[in-house]
C-alpha positions as CSV (number, residue, x, y, z in Angstrom):
1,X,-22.5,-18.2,-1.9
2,X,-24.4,-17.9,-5.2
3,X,-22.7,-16.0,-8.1
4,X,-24.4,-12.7,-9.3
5,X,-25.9,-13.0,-13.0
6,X,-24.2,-10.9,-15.1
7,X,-25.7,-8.3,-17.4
8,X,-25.9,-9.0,-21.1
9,X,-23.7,-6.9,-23.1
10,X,-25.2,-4.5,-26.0
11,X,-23.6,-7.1,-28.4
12,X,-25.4,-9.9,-27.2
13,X,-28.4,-8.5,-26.8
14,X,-28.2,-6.9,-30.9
15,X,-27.1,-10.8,-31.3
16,X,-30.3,-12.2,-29.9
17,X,-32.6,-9.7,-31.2
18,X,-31.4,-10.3,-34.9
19,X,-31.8,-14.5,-34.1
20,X,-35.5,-13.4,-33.3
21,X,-35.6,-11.5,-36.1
22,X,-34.6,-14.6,-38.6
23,X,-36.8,-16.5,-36.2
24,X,-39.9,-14.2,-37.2
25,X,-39.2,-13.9,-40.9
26,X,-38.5,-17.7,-41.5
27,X,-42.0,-18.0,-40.0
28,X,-43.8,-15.9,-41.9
29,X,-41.5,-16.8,-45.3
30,X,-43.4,-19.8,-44.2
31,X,-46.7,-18.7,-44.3
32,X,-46.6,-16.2,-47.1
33,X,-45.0,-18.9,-49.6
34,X,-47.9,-20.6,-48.2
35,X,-45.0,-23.9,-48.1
36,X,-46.9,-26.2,-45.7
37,X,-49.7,-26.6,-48.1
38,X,-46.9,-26.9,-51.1
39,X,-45.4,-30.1,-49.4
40,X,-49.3,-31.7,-49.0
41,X,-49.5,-31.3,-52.8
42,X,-49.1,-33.6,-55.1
43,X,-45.9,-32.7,-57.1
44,X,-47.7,-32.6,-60.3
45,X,-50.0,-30.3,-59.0
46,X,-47.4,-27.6,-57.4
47,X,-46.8,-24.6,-58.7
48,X,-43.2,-24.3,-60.3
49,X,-40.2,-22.8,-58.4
50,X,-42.0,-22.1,-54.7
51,X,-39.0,-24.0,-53.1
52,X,-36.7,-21.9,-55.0
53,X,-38.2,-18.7,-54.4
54,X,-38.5,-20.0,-50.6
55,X,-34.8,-21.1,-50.8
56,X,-33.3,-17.3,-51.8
57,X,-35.7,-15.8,-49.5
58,X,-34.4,-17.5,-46.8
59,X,-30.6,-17.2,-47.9
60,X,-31.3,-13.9,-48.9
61,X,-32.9,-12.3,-45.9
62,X,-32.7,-14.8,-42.9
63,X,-29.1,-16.0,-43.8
64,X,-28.0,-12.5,-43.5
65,X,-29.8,-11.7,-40.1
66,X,-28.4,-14.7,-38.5
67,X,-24.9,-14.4,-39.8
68,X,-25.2,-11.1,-38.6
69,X,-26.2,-12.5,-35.0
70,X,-23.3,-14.2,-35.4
71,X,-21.0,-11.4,-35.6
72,X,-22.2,-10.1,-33.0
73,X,-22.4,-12.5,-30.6
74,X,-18.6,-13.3,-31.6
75,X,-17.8,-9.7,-30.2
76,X,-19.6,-10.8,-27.2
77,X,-17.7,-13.6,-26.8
78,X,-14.4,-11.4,-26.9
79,X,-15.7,-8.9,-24.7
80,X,-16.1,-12.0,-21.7
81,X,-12.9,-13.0,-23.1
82,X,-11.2,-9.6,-22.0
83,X,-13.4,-9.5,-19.0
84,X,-11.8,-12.5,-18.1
85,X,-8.4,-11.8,-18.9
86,X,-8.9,-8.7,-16.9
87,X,-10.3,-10.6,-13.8
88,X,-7.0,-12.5,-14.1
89,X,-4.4,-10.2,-13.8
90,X,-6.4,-8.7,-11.2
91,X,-6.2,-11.9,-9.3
92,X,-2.9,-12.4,-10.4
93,X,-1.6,-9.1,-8.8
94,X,-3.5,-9.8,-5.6
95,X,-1.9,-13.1,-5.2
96,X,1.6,-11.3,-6.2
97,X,1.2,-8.4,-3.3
98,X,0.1,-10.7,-0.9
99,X,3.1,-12.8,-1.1
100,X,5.0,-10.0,-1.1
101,X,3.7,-8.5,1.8
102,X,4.9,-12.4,3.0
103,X,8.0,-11.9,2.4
104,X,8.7,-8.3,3.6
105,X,6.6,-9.8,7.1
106,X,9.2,-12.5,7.5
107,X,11.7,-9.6,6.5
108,X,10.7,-7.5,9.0
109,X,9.9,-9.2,12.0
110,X,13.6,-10.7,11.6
111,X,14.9,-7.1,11.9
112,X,12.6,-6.3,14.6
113,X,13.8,-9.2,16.3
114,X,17.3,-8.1,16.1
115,X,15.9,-4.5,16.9
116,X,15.4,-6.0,20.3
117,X,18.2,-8.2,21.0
118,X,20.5,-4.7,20.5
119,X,18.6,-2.5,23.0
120,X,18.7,-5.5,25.3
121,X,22.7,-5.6,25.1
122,X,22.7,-2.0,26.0
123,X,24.8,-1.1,28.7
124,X,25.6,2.0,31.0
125,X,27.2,2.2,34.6
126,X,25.9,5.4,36.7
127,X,27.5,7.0,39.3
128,X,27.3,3.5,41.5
129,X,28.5,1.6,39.2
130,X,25.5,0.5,38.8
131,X,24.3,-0.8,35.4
132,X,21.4,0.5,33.2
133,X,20.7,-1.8,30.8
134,X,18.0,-2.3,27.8
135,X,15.0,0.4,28.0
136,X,16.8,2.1,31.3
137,X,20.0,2.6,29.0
138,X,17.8,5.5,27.5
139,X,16.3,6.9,30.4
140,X,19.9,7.1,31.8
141,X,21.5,8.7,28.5
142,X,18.3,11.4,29.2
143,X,19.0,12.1,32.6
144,X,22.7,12.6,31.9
145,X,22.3,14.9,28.8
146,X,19.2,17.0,31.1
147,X,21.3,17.2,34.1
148,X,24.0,18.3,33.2
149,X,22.4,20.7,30.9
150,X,20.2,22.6,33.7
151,X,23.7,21.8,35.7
152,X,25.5,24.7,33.4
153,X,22.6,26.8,32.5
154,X,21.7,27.2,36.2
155,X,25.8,28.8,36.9
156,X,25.0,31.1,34.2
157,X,24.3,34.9,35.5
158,X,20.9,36.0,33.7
159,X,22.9,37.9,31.7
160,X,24.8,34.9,29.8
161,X,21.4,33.1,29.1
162,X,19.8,33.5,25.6
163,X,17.4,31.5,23.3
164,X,20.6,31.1,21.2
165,X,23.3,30.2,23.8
166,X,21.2,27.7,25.4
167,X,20.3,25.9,22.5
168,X,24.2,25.9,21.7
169,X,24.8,24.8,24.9
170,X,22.2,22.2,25.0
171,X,23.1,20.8,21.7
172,X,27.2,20.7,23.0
173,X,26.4,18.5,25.9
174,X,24.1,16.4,23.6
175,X,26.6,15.6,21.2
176,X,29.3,14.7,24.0
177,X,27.3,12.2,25.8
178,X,25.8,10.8,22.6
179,X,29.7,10.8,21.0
180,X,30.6,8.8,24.7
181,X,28.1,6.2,24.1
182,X,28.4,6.4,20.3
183,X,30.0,2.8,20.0
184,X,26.8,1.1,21.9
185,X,24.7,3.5,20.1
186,X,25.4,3.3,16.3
187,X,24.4,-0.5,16.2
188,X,20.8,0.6,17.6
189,X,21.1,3.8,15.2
190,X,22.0,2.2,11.7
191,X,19.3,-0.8,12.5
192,X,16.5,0.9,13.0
193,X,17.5,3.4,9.7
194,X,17.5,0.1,7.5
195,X,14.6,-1.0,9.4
196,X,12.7,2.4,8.2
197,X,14.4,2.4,4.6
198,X,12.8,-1.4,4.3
199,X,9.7,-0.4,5.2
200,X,9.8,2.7,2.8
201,X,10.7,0.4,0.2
202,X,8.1,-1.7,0.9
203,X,5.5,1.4,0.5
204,X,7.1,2.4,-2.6
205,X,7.1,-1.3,-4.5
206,X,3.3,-1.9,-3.1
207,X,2.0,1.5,-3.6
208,X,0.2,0.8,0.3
209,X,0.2,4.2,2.1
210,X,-1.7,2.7,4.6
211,X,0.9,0.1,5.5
212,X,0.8,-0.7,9.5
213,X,4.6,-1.7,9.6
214,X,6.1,1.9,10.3
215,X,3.0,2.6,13.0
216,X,3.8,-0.8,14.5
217,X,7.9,0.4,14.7
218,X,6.6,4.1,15.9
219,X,4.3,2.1,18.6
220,X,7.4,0.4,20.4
221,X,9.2,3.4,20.9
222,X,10.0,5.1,24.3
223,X,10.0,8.8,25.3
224,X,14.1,8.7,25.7
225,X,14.7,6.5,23.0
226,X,13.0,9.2,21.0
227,X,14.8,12.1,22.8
228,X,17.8,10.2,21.5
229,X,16.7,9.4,17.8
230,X,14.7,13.3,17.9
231,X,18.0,14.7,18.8
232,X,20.2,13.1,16.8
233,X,18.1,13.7,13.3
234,X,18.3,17.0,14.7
235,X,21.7,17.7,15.5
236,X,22.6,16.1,12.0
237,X,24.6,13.6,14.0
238,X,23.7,10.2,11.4
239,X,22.6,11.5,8.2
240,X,20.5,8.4,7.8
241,X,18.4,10.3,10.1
242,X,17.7,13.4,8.5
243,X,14.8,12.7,6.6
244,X,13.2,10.3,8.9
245,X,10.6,12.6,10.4
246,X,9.1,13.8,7.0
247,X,9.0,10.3,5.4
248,X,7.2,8.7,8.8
249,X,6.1,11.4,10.9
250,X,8.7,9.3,13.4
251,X,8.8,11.8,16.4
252,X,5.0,13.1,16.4
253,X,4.4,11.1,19.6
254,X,7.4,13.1,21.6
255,X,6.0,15.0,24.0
256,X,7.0,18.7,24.0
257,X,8.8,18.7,27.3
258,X,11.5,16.6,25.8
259,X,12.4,18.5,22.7
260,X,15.1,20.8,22.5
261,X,12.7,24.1,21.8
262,X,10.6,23.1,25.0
263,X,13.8,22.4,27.2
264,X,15.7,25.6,26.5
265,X,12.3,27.8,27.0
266,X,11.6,26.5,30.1
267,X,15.1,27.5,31.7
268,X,15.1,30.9,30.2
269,X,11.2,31.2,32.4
């Protein structure tokens, strides 16, 4: 693929036009000193200092045009210079985020990888002794924390229920099967926080808002895993989770059904 030409700069072009200039005025120094018919003459014959007077016209006048030009054109040459220079570190700071975008891919795909390997040792045994392992473990910890919610909201007289008490409620059995499982939990918990604190380091050092790394982690998540991780930012039960929401926007694709608000309206209706 061909280059594009590039422009001349205003230097260059005051260069060129005083060169021309010189150009002009050496040819008609030539002419008006009448010198082509001074070197045809017999030296005895020529008129005395023509050569001379040519000689200081042409320091005098074109001299000065053309070192002129060359001023000029040497302030051209340092404007490409810093054009280049410029293209450089431009170059030089691509090269430098892509290889750091490198090394935070390695990075995380490593702690994605471990990401997986935890929810796959998840355990949990239901009523059968059954066990729920990996993606189930969160659709059982759901079920658990939902049933036995409605369970005691549903032996309340109509009397006992309120916006407030049910949330109270629903936050108390929440905390006691997430404190049960706690132990298989907080390796899951604490990975993913670094995972999200990596990538937010990652946005902050590369200035990339648009980074695909946190939509890529948001992608892979589950409607219970994020009842768990909604609930436990929520109920301020891992602070690492606090702010996770409003750096990432992590639980915007929860539906409404499974957040607290949504759970304790539909059971006062």
């Amino acid at each position: 693929m061909p280059t594009p030409k590039q422009s001349l700069s205003k230097y260059e072009i005051i260069g060129y036009a005083l060169i021309l200039a010189g150009a002009i005025v050496l040819f008609w120094g030539t002419v008006k000193f009448n010198l082509l018919h001074e070197l045809y003459t017999d030296p005895s014959d020529r008129k005395g200092g023509v050569f001379g007077e040519y000689g200081e016209f042409i320091g005098g006048i074109v001299g000065s045009l053309w070192a002129l030009a060359g001023v000029f054109l040497f302030f051209a040459t340092l404007t490409y210079q810093k054009r280049e220079f410029e293209l450089q570190r431009y170059e030089l700071h691509k090269t430098q985020k892509i290889f750091q975008q490198q090394n935070f891919s390695t990075l995380y795909i490593s702690f994605v990888n471990k990401h997986n390997d935890i929810i796959d040792s998840l355990t949990a045994y239901d009523i059968n002794q059954s066990p729920r392992k990996g993606s189930n473990f969160f659709v059982f910890f759901q079920e658990k924390v939902l049933s036995s919610f409605v369970q005691k909201v549903r032996s309340l007289s109509p009397e006992q229920k309120s916006e407030k008490e049910l949330h109270r409620l629903f936050e108390e059995y929440f905390t006691y099967h997430f404190s049960f499982y706690q132990n298989s939990l907080d390796p899951y918990l604490k990975n993913l926080s670094v995972l999200f604190r990596l990538i937010q380091r990652y946005r902050s050092e590369t200035h990339d808002e648009g980074e695909y790394y946190s939509f890529i982690t948001k992608a892979n998540f589950t409607q219970s895993e994020l009842f768990l991780t909604y609930h436990v930012a929520k109920f301020n039960l891992l602070k690492e989770f606090t702010t996770l929401d409003n750096t990432f926007n992590a639980f915007d694709d929860l539906v409404e059904a499974y957040r607290v608000e949504s759970i304790v309206g539909q059971e006062l209706n």
